[in-house]
C-alpha positions as CSV (number, residue, x, y, z in Angstrom):
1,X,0.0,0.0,0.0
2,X,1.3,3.2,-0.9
3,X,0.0,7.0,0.3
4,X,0.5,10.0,-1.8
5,X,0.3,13.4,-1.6
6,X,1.1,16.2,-3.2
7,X,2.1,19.9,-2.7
8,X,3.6,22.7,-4.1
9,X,0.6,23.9,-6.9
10,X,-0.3,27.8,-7.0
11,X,-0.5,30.4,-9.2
12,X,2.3,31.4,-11.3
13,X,2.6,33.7,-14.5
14,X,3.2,32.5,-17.9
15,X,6.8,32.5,-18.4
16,X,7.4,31.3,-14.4
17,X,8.4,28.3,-12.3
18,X,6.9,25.7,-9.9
19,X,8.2,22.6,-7.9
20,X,5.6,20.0,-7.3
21,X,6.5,17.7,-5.0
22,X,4.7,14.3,-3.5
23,X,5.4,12.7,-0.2
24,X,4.8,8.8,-0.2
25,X,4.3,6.3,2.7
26,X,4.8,2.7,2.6
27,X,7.8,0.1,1.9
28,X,9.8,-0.4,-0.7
29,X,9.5,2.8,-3.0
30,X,12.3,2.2,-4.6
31,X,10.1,-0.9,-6.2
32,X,7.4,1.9,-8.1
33,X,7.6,3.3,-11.1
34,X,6.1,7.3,-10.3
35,X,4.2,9.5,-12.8
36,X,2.8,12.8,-12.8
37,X,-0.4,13.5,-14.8
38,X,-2.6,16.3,-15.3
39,X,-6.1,16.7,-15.7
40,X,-7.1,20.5,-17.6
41,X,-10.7,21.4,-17.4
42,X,-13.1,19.2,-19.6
43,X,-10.5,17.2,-20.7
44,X,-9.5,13.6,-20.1
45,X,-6.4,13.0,-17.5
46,X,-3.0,12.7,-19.4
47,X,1.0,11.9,-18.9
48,X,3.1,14.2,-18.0
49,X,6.2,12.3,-17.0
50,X,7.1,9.5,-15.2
51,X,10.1,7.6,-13.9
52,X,11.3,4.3,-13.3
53,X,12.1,2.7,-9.5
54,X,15.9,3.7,-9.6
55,X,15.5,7.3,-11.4
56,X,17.7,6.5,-14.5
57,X,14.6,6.3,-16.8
58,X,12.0,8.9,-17.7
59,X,9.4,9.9,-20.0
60,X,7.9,13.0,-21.0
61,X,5.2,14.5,-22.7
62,X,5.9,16.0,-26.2
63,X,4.0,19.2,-24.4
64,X,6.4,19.6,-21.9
65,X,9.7,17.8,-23.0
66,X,12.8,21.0,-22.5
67,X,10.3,22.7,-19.7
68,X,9.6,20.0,-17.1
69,X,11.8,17.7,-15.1
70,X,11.1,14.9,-12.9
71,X,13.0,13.3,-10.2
72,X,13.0,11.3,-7.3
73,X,14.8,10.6,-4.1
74,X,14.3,7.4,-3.0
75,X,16.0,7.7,0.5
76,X,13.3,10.7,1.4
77,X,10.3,8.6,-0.7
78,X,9.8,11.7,-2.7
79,X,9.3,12.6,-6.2
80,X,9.8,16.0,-7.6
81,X,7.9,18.1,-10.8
82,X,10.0,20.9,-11.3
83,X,8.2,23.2,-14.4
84,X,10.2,25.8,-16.1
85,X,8.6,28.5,-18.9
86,X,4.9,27.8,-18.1
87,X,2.2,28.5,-20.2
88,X,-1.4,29.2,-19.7
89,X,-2.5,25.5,-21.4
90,X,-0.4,23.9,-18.5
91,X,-3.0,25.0,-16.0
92,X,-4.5,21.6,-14.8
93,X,-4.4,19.9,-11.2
94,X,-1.9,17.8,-11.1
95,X,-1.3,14.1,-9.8
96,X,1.5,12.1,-8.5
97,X,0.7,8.4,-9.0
98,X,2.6,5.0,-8.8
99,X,3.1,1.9,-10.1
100,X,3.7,-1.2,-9.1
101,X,5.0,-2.5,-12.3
102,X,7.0,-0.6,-14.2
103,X,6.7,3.2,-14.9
104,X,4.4,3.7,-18.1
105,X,2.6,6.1,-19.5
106,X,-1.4,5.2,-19.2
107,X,-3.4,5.9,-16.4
108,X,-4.8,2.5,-15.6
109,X,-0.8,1.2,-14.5
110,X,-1.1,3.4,-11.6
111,X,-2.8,1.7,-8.7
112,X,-2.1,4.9,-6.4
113,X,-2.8,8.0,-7.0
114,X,-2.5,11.6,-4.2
115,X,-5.7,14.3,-4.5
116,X,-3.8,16.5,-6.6
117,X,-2.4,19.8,-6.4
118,X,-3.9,22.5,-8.8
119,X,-1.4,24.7,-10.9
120,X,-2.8,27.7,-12.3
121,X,-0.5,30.0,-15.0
122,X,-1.9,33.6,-15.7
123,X,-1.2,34.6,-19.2
């Protein structure tokens, strides 16, 4: 069993910066594969990025690939969003989620997800 949550959302100005972060309980997180996905108003929750257990592998979204990075630190259980140059389409509330097997890129490989933090850029 794994408990997320996540903090670090606000509001920010197009062209700014924000660190999401996301605390998480339980054993062995060095076994899950993290993501972070975002949902945007009347639209369907997508990838953002994820990771593998270890940190050497991630993925990003075409959308935000050369803005966003993610990271983890296993020792702490904590995964990191940091978001560089935002723009106003990247206003969503945002989600940490893990996986117990691997680190993909579709929602339904995440059996845990946190209540999300919302990120709102002002254009």
């Amino acid at each position: 069993q794994v408990q997320l949550v996540e903090s670090g959302g606000g509001l920010v100005q197009a062209g700014g910066s924000l660190r999401l972060s996301c605390a998480a309980s339980g054993r062995t997180f060095s076994n899950y594969g993290m993501g972070w996905f975002r949902m945007a108003p009347g639209k369907e929750r997508e990838v953002v990025a994820t990771i593998s257990g270890g940190g050497k592998s991630t993925y990003y979204a075409n959308s935000v690939k050369g803005r966003f990075t993610i990271s983890r630190d296993n020792a702490r259980k904590m995964v990191y969003l940091q978001m560089s140059s935002l723009k106003s389409e990247d206003t969503a509330i945002y989600y940490c989620a893990a996986a117990s097997t691997g680190w993909g890129t579709k929602t339904y490989e995440y059996s845990y997800w946190g209540q999300g933090t919302q990120v709102t850029v002002s254009s």
